[in-house]
C-alpha positions in Angstrom: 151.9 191.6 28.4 153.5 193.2 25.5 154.6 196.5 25.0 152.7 198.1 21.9 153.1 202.0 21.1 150.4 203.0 23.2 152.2 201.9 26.6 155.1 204.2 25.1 153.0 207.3 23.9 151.6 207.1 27.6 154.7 206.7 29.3 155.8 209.7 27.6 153.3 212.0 27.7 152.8 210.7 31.8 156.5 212.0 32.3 155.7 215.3 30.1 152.4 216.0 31.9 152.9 214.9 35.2 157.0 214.6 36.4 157.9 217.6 34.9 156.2 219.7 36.4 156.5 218.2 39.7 160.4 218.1 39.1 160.2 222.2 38.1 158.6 222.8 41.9 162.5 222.3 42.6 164.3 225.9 42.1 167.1 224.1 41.1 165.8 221.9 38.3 163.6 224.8 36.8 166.5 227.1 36.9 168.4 224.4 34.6 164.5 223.9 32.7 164.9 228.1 31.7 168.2 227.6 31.2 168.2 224.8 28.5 164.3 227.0 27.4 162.6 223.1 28.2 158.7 224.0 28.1 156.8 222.8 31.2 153.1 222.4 31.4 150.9 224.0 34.0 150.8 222.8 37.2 146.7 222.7 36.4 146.9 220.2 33.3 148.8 217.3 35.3 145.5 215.5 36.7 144.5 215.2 33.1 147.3 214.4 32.1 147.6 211.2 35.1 143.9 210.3 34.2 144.6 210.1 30.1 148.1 208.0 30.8 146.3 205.8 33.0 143.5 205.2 30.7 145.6 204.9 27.8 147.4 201.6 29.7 144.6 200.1 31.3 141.2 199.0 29.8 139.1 200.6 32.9 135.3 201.7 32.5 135.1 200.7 28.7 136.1 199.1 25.4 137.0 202.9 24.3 139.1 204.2 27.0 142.2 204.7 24.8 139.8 206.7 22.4 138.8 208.7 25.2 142.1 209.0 26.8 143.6 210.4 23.6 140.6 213.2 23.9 142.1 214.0 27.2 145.2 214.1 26.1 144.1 216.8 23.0 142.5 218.8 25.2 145.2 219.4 28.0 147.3 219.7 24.3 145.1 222.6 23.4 144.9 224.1 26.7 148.5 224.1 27.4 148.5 226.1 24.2 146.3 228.4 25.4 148.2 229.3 28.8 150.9 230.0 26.6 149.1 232.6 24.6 148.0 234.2 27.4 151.0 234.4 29.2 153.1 235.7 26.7 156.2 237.7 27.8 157.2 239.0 24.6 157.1 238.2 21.0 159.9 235.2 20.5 159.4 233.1 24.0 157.1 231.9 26.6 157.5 231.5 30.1 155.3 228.8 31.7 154.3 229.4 35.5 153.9 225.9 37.4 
């Protein structure tokens, strides 16, 4: 077992997508996440986030999984950008409910 750039780009986007917004459920971590303005996903994005990470690691139902993990991954992407443009406090920042 080797560790190529997918394990690392699924590592990452595992922590992004699924820890941090588990670790913002804590009023004291997501006071210190406003503080520092760290963006947090939707609590609603995190299972596609777990089921593109997981795919992205292991080959499970095909010889295309990564290929269809990285779809996952652009469309939690795209619909985190969307929650942010619809909950838009004011014109320079976004606050992200989890």
């Amino acid at each position: 077992f080797s560790i190529r750039t997918k394990h690392v780009a699924a590592f990452v986007l595992f922590l992004y997508g699924v820890v941090l917004p588990l670790l913002a459920l804590n009023t004291r971590l997501r006071g210190w996440f406003e503080k520092f303005r760290i963006v947090i996903p939707p609590k609603v994005l995190i299972p596609g986030f777990a089921l593109a990470a997981f795919m992205t690691v292991d080959r499970f139902f095909t010889g295309q999984d990564e290929e269809v993990a990285e779809l996952f991954f652009s469309i939690c992407l795209f619909l985190f950008i969307v929650v942010a443009g619809c909950t838009k406090i004011d014109q320079l920042h976004f606050f992200f409910f989890c």
